[in-house]
C-alpha positions, -999 to +999 in steps of 0.1 A: -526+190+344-531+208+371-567+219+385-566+258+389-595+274+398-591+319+392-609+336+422-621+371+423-637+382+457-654+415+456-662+424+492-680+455+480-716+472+504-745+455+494-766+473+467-806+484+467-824+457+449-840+443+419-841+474+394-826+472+358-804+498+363-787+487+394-781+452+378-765+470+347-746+493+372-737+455+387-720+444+352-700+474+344-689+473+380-678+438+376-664+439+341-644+466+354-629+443+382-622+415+358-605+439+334-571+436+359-577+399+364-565+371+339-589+382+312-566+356+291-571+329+313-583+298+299-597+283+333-630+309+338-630+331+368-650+331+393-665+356+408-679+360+449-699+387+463-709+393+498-742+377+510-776+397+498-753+422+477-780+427+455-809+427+479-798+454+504-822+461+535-814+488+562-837+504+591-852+486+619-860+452+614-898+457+604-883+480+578-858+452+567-888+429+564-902+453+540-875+456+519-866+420+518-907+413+509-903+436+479-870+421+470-883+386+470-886+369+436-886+335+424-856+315+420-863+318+384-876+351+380-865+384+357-839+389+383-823+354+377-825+361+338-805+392+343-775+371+358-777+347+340-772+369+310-742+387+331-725+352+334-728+345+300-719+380+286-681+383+309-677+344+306-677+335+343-685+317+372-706+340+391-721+341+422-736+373+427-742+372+464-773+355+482-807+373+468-839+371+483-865+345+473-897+339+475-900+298+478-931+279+462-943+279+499-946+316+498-920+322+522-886+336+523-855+320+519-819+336+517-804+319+491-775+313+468-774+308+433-744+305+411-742+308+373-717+292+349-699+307+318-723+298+298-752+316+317-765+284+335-774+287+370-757+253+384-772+259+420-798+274+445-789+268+481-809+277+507-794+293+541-798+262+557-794+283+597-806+320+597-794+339+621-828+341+644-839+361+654-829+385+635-834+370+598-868+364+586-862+336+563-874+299+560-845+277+569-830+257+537-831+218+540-804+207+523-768+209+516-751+216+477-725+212+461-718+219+421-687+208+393-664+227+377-658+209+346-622+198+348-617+210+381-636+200+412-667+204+434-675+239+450-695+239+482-719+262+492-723+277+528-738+308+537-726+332+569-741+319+599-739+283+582-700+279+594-708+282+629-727+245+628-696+219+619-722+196+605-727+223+572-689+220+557-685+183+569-714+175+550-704+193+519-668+185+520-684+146+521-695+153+492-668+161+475-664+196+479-629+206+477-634+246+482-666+263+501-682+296+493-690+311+529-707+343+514-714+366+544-732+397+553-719+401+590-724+438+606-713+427+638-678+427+664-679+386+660-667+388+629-630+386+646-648+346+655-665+340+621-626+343+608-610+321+628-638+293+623-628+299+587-596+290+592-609+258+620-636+245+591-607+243+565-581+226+586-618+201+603-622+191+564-588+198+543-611+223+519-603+257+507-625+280+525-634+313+505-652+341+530-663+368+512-683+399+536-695+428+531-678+459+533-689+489+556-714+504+561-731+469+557-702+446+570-677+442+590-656+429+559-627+412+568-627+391+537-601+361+537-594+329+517-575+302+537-557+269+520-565+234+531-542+234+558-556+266+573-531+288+563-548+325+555-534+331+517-548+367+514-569+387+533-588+422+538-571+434+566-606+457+574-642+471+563-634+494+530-643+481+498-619+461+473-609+427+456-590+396+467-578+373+438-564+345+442-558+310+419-565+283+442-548+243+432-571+218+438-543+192+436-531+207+470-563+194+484-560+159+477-520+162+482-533+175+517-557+145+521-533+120+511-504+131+535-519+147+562-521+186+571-488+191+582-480+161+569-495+141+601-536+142+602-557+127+574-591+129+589-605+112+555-585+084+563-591+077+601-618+042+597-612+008+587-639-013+571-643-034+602-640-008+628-673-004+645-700+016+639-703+050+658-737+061+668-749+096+670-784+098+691-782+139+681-785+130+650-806+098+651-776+086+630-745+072+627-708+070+609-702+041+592-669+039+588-674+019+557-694+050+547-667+078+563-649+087+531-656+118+509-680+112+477-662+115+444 
């Protein structure tokens, strides 16, 4: 059987945050959207907005601060409740955007939460390299992953996280067959951030999902690219609208076992008694006993 996994990117203009109405503005919006989209699947959707949708912040950057300090809630605060319930009232995967939260350390972290069908939030991550210094937030200090029952293991990596190799090596390592890059980039680089989309796909053999805002907060530019690093659809500028897509796990692994192009399998490159590469950066190593993806 094969493992399909529905995707609905939204790239929409982020939203002002945190009040009741806006959140149930948020759900007809999205029902709406789902309405044209395999409501008779029987593999959920899921569903990607742009980075900090819900936790919009304009002005200069003391007024962004502001904003984003107001914004700020708990990971598991009335905000959270309200998605949760959104999840579990369309029956979807959804990750909302990155919200604004307010750590146990009292500082702020830019982070990512996803929600299952059932209204379960499955992950949390923390942007783990905020764009300084422009971004006021704590850096995160891990990586994360989460299942799909049945399907496979979603990666999490958020804007300026793509430009650092280490972030979808580490989460395609373990296990992570597609990443979520949800973005928020205003900025003419987005022309790069797209082709290092395409670079971190073909590095790892991973489906790479890029979902950015649309103007006037983003550049937008959406795109979702196949494990070879093929671009399957794209947003070809800034205005609002959907991408949906159904992307086949099986085509990673088909990708890992044969090579991209049918020549380089990365995952494969180390024998057991090759030696051991050390990495001073780091104050590590690869072991190639060690080298192959989690599962």
């Amino acid at each position: 059987m094969s493992r399909n996994l529905p995707v609905l990117v939204v790239q929409e203009a982020s939203r002002p945050h945190g009040i009741d109405s806006e959140l149930l503005d948020f759900e007809a919006e999205l029902a709406v959207h789902l309405s044209d989209f395999g409501a008779d699947f029987e593999q959920p959707r899921m569903v990607v907005y742009p980075e900090l949708y819900l936790c919009g912040a304009t002005g200069t950057p003391d007024q962004r601060r502001e904003q984003l300090e107001a914004a700020a809630e708990p990971i598991d605060g009335p905000r959270d409740q309200h998605l949760s319930r959104i999840a579990r009232n369309l029956g979807v995967w959804l990750l909302p955007g990155t919200i604004c939260e307010r750590g146990e350390d009292g500082h702020l972290y830019n982070t990512a939460p996803v929600y299952s069908p059932e209204g379960e939030r499955m992950a949390a991550y923390r942007k783990c390299f905020p764009w300084r210094p422009y971004e006021p937030y704590q850096p995160g200090d891990r990586f994360e992953v989460f299942e799909v029952p049945g399907i496979g293991r979603v990666g999490l990596a958020i804007c300026y996280d793509i430009w650092f190799p280490e972030t979808v090596r580490q989460l395609a390592w373990l296990g992570a067959e597609v990443i979520i890059n949800q973005v928020a980039t205003t900025t003419c680089d987005r022309a790069q951030e797209q082709i290092l989309v395409q670079a971190n796909a073909i590095f790892n053999q991973v489906y790479m999902v890029s979902a950015n805002s649309a103007t006037p907060a983003g550049e937008g530019q959406s795109l979702i690219v196949d494990p070879e690093g093929r671009i399957r659809s794209r947003m070809s500028g800034a205005t609002p609208g959907i991408l949906t897509d159904v992307l086949n796990l099986d085509e990673v692994e088909r990708v890992r076992i044969f090579g991209t192009a049918g020549l380089n399998r990365m995952w494969s490159q180390f024998r057991d008694d090759d030696p051991v590469l050390e990495l001073p950066m780091y104050e590590g190593r690869i072991d190639p006993r060690k080298w192959r993806e989690k599962r």
